[in-house]
DOKOLTOR-217765 format. One record per residue (C-alpha): x, y, z; chain; residue in one letter. Coordinates in nm, 4 decimals, always signed. Example, Ala and Ser with C-alpha at 12.3 -4.5 7.8 and 13.67 -1.06 7.14 Angstrom:
REM residues 2
[site [+1.2300, -0.4500, +0.7800], 'A', 'a'];
[site [+1.3670, -0.1060, +0.7140], 'A', 's'];
***
This chain:
REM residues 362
[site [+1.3277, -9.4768, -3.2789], 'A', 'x'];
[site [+1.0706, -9.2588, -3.4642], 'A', 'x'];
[site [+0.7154, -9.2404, -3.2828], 'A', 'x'];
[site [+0.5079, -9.5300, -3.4497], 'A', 'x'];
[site [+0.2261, -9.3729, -3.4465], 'A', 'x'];
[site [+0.2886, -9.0478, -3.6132], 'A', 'x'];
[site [+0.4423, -9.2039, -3.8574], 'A', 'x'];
[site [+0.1495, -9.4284, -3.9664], 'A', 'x'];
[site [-0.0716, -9.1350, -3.9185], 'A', 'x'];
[site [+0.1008, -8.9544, -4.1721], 'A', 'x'];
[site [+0.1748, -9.2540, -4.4280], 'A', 'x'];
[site [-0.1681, -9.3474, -4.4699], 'A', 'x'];
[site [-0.2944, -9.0190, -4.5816], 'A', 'x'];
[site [-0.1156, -9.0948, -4.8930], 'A', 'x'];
[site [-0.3000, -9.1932, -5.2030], 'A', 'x'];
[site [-0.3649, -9.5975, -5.2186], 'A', 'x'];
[site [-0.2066, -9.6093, -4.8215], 'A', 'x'];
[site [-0.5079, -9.5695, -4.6555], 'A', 'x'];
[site [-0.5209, -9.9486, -4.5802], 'A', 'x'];
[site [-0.1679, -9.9835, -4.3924], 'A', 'x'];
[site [-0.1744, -10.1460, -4.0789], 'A', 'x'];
[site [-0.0012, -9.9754, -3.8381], 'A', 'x'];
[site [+0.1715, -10.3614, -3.7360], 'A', 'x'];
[site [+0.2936, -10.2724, -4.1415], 'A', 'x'];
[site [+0.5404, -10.0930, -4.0149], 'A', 'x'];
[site [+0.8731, -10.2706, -3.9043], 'A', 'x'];
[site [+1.1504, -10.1207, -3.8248], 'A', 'x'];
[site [+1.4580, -10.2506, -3.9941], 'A', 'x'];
[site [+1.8080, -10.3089, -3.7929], 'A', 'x'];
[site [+1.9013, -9.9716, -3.6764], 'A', 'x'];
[site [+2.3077, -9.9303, -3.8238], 'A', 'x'];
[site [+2.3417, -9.5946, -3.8738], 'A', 'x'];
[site [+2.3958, -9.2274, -3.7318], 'A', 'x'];
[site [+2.1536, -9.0579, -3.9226], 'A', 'x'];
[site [+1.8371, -9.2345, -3.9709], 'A', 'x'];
[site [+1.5702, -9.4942, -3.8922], 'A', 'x'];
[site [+1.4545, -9.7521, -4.1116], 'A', 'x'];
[site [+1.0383, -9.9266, -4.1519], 'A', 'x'];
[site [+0.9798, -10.1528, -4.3729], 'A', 'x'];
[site [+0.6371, -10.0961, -4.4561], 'A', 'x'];
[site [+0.5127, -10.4866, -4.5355], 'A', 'x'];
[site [+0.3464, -10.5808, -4.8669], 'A', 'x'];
[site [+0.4097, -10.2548, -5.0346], 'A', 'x'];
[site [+0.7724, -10.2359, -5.1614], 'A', 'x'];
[site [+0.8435, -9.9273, -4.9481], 'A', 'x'];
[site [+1.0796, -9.8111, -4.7071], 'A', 'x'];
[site [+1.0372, -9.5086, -4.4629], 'A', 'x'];
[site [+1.3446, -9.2916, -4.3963], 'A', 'x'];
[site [+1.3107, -9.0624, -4.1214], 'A', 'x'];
[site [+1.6264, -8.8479, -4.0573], 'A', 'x'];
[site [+1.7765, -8.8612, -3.6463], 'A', 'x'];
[site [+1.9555, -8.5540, -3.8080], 'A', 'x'];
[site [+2.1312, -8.3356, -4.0777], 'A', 'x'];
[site [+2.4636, -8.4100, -4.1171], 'A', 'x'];
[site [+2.5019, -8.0699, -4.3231], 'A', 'x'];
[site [+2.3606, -7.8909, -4.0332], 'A', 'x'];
[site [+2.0449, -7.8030, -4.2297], 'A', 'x'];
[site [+1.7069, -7.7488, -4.0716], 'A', 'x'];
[site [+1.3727, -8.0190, -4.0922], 'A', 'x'];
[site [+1.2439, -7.8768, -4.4180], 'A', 'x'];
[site [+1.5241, -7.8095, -4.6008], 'A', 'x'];
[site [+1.6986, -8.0845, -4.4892], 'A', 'x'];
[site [+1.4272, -8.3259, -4.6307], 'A', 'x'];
[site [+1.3989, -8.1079, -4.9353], 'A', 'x'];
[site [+1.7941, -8.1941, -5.0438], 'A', 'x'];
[site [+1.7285, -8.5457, -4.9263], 'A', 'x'];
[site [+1.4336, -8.5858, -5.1669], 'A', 'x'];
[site [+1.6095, -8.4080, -5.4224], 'A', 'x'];
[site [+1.8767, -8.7034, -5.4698], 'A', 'x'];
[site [+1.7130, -8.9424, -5.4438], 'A', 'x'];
[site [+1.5218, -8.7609, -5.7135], 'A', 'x'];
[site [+1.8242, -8.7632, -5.9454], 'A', 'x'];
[site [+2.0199, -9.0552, -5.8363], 'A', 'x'];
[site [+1.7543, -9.2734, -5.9341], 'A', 'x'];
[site [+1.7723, -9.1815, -6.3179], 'A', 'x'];
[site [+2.0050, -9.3892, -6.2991], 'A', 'x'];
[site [+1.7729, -9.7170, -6.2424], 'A', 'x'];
[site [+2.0736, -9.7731, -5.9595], 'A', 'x'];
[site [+1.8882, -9.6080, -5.6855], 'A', 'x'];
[site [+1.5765, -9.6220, -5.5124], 'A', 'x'];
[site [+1.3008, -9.4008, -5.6609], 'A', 'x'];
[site [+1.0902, -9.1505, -5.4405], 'A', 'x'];
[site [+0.7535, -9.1858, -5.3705], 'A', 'x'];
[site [+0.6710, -8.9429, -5.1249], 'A', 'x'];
[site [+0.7539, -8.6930, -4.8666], 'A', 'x'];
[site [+0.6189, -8.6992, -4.5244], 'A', 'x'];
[site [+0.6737, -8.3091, -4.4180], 'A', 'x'];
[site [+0.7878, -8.2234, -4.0310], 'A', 'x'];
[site [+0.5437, -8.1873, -3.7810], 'A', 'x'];
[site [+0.5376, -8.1727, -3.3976], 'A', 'x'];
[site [+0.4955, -8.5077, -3.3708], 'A', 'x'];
[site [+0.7262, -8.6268, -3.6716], 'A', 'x'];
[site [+0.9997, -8.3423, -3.6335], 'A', 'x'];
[site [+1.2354, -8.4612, -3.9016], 'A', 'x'];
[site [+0.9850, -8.6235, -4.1294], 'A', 'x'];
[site [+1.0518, -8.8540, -4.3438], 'A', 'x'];
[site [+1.0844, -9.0045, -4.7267], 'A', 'x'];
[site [+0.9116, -9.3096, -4.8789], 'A', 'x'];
[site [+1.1285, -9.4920, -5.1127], 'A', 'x'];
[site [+1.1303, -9.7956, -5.2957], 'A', 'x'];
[site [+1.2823, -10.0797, -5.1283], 'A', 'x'];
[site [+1.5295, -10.2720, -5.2731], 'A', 'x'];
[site [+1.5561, -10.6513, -5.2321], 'A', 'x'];
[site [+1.9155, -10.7186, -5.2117], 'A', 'x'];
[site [+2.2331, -10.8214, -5.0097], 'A', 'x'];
[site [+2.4587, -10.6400, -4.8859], 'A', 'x'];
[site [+2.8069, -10.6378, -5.1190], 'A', 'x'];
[site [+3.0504, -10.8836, -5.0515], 'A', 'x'];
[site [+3.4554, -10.7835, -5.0641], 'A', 'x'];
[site [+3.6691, -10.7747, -5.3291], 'A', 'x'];
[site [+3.4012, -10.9832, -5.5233], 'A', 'x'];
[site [+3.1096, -10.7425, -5.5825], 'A', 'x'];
[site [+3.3757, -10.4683, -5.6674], 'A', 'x'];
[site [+3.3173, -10.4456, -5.9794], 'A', 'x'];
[site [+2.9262, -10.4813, -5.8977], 'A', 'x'];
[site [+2.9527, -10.1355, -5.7013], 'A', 'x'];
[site [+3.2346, -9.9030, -5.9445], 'A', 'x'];
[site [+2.9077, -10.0025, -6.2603], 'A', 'x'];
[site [+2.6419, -9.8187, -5.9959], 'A', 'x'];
[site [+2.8830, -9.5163, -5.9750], 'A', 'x'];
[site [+2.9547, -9.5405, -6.3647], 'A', 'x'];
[site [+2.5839, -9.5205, -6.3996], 'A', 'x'];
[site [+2.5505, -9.2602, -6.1559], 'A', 'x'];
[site [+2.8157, -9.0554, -6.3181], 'A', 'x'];
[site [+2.6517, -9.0617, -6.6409], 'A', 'x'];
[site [+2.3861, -8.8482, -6.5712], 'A', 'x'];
[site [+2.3566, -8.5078, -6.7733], 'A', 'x'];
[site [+2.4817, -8.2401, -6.5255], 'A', 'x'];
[site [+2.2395, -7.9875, -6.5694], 'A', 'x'];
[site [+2.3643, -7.6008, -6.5404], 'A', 'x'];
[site [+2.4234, -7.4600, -6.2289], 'A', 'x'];
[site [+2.1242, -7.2743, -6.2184], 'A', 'x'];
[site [+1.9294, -7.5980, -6.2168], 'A', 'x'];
[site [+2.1606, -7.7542, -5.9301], 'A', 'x'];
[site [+1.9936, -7.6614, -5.6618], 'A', 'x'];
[site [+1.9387, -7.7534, -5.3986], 'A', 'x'];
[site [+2.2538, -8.0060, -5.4273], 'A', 'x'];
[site [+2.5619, -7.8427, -5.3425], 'A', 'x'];
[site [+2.7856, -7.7387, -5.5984], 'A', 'x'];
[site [+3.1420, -7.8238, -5.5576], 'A', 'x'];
[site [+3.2704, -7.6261, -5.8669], 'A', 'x'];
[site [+3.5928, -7.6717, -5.7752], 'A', 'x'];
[site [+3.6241, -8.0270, -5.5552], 'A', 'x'];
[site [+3.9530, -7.9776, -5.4096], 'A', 'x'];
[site [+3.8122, -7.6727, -5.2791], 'A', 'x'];
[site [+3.5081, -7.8079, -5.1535], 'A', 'x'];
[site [+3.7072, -8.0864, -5.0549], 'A', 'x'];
[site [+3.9999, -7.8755, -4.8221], 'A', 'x'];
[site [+3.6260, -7.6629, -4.7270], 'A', 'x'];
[site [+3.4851, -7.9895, -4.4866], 'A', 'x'];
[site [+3.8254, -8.1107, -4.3976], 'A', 'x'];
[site [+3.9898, -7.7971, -4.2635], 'A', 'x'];
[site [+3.6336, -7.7028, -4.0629], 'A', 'x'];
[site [+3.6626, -8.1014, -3.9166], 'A', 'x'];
[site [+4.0039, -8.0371, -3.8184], 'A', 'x'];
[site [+3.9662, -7.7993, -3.5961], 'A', 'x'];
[site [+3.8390, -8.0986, -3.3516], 'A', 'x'];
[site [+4.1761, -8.2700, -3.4047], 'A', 'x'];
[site [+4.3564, -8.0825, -3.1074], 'A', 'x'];
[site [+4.0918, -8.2082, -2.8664], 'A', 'x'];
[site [+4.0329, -8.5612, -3.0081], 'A', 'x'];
[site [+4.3425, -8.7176, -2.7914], 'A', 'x'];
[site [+4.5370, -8.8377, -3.0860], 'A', 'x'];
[site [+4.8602, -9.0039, -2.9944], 'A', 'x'];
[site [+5.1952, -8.8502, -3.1272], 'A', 'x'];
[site [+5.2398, -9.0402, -3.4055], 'A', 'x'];
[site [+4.8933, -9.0248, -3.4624], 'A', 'x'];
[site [+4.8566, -8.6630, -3.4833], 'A', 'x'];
[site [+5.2005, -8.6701, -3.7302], 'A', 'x'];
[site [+5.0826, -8.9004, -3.9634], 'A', 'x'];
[site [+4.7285, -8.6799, -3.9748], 'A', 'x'];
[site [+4.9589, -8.3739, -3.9682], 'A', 'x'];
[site [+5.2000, -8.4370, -4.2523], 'A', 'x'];
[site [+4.8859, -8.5869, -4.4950], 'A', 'x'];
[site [+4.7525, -8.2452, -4.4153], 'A', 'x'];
[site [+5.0187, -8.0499, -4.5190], 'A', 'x'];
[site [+5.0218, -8.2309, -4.8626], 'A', 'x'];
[site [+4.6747, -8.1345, -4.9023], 'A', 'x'];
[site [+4.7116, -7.7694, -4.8168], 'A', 'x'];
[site [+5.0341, -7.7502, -5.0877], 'A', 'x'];
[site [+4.8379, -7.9661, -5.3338], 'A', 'x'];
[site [+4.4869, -7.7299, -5.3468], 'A', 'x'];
[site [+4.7012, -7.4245, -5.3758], 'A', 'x'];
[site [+4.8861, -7.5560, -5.6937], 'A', 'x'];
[site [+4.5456, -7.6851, -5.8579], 'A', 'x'];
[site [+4.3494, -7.3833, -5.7572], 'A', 'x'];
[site [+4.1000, -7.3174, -6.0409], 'A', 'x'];
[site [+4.2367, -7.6443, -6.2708], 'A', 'x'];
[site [+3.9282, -7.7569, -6.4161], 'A', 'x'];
[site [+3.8857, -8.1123, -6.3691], 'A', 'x'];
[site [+3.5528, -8.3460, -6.4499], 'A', 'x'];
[site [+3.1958, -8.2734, -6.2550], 'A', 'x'];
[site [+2.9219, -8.5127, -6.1960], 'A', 'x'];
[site [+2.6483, -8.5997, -5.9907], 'A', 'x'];
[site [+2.8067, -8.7973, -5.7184], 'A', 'x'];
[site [+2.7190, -9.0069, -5.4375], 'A', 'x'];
[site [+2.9445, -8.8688, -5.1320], 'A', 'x'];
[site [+2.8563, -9.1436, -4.8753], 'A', 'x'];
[site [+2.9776, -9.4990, -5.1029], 'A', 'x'];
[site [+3.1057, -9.7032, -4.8221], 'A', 'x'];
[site [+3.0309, -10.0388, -4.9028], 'A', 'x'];
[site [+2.7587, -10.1026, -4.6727], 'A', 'x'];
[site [+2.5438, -9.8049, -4.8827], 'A', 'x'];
[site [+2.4969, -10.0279, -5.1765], 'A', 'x'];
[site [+2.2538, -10.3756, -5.1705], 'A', 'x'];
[site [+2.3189, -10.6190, -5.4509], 'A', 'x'];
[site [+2.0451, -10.7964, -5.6262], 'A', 'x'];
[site [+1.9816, -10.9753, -5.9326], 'A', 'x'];
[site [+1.8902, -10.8161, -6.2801], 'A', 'x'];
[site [+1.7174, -10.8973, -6.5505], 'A', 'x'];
[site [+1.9058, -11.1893, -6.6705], 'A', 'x'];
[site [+2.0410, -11.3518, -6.3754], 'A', 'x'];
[site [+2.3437, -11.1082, -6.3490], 'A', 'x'];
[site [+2.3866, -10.9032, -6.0135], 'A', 'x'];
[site [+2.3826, -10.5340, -6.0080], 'A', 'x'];
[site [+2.4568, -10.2665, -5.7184], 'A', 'x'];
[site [+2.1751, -10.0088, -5.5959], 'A', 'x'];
[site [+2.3237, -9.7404, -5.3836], 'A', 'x'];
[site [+2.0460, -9.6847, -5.1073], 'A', 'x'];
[site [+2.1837, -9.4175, -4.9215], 'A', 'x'];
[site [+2.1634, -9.1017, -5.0701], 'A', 'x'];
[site [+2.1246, -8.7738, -4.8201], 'A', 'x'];
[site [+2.4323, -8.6797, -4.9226], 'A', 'x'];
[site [+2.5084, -8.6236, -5.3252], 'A', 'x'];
[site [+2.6161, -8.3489, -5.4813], 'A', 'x'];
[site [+2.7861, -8.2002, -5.7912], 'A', 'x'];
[site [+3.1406, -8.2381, -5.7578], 'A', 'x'];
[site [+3.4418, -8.4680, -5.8633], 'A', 'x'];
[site [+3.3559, -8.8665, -5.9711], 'A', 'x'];
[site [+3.6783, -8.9515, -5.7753], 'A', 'x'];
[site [+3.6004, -8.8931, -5.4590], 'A', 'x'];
[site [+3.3087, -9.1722, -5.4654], 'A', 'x'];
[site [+3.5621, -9.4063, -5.6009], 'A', 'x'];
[site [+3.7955, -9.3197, -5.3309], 'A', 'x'];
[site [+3.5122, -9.3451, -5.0441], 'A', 'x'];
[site [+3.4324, -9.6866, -5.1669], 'A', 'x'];
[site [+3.7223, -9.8446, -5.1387], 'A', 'x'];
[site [+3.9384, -9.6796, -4.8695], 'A', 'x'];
[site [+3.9923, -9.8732, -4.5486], 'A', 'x'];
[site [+3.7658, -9.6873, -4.3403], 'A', 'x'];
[site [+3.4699, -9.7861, -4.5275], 'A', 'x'];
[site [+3.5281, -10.0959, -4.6253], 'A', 'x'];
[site [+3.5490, -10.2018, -4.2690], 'A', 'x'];
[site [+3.2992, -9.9702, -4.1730], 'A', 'x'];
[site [+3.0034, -10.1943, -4.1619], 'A', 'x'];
[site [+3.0296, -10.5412, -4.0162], 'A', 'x'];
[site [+2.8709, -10.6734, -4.2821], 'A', 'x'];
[site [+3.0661, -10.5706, -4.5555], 'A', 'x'];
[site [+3.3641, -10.5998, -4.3935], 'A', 'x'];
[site [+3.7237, -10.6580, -4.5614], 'A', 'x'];
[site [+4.0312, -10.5012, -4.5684], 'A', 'x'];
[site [+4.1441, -10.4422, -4.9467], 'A', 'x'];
[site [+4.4961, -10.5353, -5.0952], 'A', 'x'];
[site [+4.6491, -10.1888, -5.3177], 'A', 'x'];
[site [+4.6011, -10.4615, -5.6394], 'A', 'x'];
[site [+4.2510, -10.5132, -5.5874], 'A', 'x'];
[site [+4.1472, -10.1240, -5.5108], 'A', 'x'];
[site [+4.3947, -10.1144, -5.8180], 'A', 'x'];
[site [+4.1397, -10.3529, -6.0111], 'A', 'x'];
[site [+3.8621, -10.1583, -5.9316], 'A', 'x'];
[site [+4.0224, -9.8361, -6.0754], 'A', 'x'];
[site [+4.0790, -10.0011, -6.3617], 'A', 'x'];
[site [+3.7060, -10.2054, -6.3845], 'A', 'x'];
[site [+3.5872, -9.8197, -6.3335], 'A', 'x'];
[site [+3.8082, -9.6390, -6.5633], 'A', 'x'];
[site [+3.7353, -9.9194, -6.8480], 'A', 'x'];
[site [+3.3313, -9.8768, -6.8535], 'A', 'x'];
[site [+3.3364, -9.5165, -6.7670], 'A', 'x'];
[site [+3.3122, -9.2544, -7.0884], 'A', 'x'];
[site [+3.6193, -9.2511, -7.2072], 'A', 'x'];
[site [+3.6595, -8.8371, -7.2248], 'A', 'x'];
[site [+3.5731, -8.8669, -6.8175], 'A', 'x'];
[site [+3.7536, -9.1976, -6.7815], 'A', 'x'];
[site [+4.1249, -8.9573, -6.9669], 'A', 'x'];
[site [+4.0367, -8.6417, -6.7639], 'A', 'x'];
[site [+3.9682, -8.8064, -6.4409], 'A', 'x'];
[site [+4.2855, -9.0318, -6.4513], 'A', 'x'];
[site [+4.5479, -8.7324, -6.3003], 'A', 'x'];
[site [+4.2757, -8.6475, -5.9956], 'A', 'x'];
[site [+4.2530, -9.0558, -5.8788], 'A', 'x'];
[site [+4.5386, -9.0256, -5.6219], 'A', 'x'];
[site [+4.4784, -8.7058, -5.5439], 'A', 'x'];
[site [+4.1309, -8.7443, -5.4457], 'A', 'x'];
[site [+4.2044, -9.0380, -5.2697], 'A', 'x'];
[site [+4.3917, -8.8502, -5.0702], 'A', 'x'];
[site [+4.1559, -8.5903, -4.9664], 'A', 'x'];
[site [+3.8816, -8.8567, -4.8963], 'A', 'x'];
[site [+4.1177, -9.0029, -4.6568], 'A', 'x'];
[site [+4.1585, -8.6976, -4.4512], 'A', 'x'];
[site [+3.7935, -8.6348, -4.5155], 'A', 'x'];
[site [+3.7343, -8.9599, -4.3136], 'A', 'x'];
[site [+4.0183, -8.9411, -4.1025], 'A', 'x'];
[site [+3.9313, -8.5536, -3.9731], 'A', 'x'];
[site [+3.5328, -8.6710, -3.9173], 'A', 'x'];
[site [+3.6104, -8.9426, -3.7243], 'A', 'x'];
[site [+3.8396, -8.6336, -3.4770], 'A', 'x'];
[site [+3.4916, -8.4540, -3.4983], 'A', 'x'];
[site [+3.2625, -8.7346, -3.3664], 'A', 'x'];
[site [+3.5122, -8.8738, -3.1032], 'A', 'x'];
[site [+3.5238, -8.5139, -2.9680], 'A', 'x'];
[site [+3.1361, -8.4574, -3.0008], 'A', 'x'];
[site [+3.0078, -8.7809, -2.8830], 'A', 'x'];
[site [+3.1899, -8.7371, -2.5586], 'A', 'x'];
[site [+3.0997, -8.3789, -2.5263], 'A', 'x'];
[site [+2.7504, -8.5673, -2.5477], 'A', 'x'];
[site [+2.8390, -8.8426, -2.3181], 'A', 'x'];
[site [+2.9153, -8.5503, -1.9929], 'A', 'x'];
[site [+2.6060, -8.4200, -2.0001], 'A', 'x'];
[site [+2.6979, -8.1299, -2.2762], 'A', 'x'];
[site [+2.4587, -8.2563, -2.5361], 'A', 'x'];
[site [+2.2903, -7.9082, -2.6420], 'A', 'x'];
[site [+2.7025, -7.7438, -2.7232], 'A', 'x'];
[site [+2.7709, -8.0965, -2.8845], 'A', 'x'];
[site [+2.4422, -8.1916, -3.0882], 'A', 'x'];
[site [+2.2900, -7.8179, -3.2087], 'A', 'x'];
[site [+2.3132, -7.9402, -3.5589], 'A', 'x'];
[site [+2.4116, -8.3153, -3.5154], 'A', 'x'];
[site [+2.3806, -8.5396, -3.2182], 'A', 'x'];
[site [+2.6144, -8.8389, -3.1799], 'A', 'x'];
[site [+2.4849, -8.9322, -2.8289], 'A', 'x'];
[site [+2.3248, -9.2492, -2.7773], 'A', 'x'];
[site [+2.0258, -9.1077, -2.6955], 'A', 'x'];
[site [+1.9385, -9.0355, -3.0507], 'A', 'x'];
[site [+2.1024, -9.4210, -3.1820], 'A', 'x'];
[site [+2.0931, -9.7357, -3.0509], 'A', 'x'];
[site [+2.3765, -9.7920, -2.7902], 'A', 'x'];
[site [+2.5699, -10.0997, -2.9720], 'A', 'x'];
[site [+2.5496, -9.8731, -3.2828], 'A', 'x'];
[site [+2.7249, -9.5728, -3.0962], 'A', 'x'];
[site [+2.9805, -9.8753, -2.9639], 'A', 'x'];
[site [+3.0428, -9.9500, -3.3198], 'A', 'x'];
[site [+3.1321, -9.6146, -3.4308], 'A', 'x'];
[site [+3.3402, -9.5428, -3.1364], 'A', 'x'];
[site [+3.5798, -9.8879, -3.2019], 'A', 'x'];
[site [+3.6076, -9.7734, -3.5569], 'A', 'x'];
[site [+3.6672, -9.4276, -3.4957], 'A', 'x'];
[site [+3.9779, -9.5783, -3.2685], 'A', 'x'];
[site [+4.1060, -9.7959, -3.5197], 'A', 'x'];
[site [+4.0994, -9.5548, -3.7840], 'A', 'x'];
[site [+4.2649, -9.2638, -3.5704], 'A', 'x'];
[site [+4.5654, -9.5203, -3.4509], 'A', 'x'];
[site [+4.8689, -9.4219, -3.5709], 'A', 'x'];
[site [+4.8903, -9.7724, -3.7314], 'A', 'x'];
[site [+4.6210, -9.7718, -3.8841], 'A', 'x'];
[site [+4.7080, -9.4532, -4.0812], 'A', 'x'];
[site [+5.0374, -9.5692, -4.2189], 'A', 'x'];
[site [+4.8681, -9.8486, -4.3500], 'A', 'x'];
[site [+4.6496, -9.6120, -4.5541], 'A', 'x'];
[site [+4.9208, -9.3687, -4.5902], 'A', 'x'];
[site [+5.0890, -9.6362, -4.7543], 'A', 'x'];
[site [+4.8604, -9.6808, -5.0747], 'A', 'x'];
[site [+5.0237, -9.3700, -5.2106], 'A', 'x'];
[site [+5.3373, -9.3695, -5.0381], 'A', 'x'];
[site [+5.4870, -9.6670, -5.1254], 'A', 'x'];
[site [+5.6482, -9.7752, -5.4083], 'A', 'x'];
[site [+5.5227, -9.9072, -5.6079], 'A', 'x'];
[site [+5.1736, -9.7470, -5.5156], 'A', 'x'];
[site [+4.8803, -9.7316, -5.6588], 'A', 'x'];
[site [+4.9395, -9.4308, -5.8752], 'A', 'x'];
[site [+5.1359, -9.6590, -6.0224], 'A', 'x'];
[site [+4.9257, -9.9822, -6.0312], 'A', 'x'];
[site [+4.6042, -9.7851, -6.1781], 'A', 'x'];
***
């Protein structure tokens, strides 16, 4: 957990924070791998303070891109909005962002579906200014590219992640469609938005709008970029996320991820809704071994951690439970087995591979 007292120190030099207690502060349920959560009480904020870049980035910088989309996510009135930036210091070495807290629930499965593909809708809708203006966001010009970029530098950890055999096949042949498929579509141009990256269910809090009706806020947002709508889609509705957090947990049926293609593709603009259409499946796809190669990466890093090898494992991001609360870390780990069994990967597999799939369904 973040030092306290640092924390406070630096949140009430703000402007009209002078008065915050530091009992104010109370730290929410910790749930993830990258950050801790205060609530800080009366005042309709929330402190993030990063545990660690997940790009690898240094302090700064790191809460410079962090800042940044939450920044431009929340034109979209479906994200928080910023309202300051605590910079690192020696006693606050990650620092930390103050964001608007939203009062919501988390989503519940397949109901809220359609809640969470018109917060990506809005999200997508942004102007997409040119890419001299990007920055700092990454700029996945080409997303299959960017796409094949992560997945091939995560699977490099596959050969020491103690896959089974028909594990490591089912991970192996997936691969090889990927490698074929961003050859042929090298340089296709294909639609560009701002996107979300991380849409996993348990990202997004549901609350009520004006008028009664419910509406999804996506609250996590260290990771958007420019890059293909499809692949937040995808991440919202593939297995490993939806069963990903224990509170949003549900294992979808092809007709209902079908549904929410369709929910998605019906209130999208209908020039992105027609050029996105070929890249659904596709993207899918690459999400999946997106997932399915990071989850390689942090079995073989978190043990690395766990015998003593933290610096080689954790230069740039540290899975150990030293940095996150131990039932968190057990979590992860029972996921991460789940999702690398080898049946758990011909049920995804078998979205696209059956017949009929979902291509077809869509």
């Amino acid at each position: 957990m973040a030092d306290l007292s640092a924390l406070h120190a630096a949140l009430i030099r703000l402007p009209g924070l002078a008065e915050v207690a530091p009992a104010d502060l109370l730290p929410l349920q910790d749930k993830g791998l990258a950050h801790d959560h205060l609530r800080v009480a009366g005042r309709g904020l929330l402190l993030r303070v990063p545990k660690q870049s997940q790009f690898g980035l240094s302090a700064e910088v790191n809460l410079r891109y962090q800042a940044a989309c939450f920044e431009r996510a929340s034109r979209s009135g479906r994200a928080p909005r910023l309202h300051a930036l605590l910079p690192p210091t020696p006693a606050l070495p990650m620092g930390a962002l103050l964001v608007e807290e939203i009062a919501g629930r988390p989503p519940r499965l397949p109901q809220d579906l359609p809640a969470l593909a018109a917060c990506m809708a809005r999200v997508h809708s942004l102007p997409v200014p040119p890419p001299g203006d990007r920055p700092p966001l990454e700029d996945h010009r080409d997303p299959v590219a960017g796409a094949m970029d992560e997945i091939e530098a995560q699977a490099r950890f596959l050969d020491q992640a103690a896959l089974t055999v028909p594990a490591r096949a089912e991970v192996e042949d997936e691969l090889s469609w990927a490698r074929v498929f961003a050859g042929e579509v090298a340089g296709r141009p294909q639609p560009i938005t701002l996107v979300l990256t991380d849409t996993h269910p348990g990202n997004f809090l549901v609350e009520a709008g004006p008028g009664g009706e419910t509406r999804a806020v996506i609250v996590d947002l260290e990771k958007a970029l420019y890059g293909s709508p499809g692949i937040d889609l995808a991440h919202a509705t593939v297995y490993s996320s939806t069963t990903w957090d224990l509170e949003v947990h549900a294992a979808l049926s092809v007709k209902e991820v079908a549904a929410f293609y369709r929910h998605y593709m019906e209130i999208a603009a209908p020039e992105l809704a027609a050029a996105l259409r070929p890249w659904l499946v596709p993207l899918r796809r690459l999400l999946f071994l997106r997932a399915i190669t990071w989850c390689a990466k942090w079995r073989v890093l978190h043990r690395r951690a766990g015998a003593a090898d933290k610096h080689a494992a954790a230069s740039a991001e540290d899975w150990s439970a030293e940095n996150t609360d131990p039932a968190t870390i057990a979590h992860v780990a029972g996921r991460v087995d789940d999702y690398l069994s080898a049946a758990t990967l011909r049920r995804m597999r078998g979205e696209w591979l059956a017949r009929p799939g979902l291509e077809e369904l869509i």
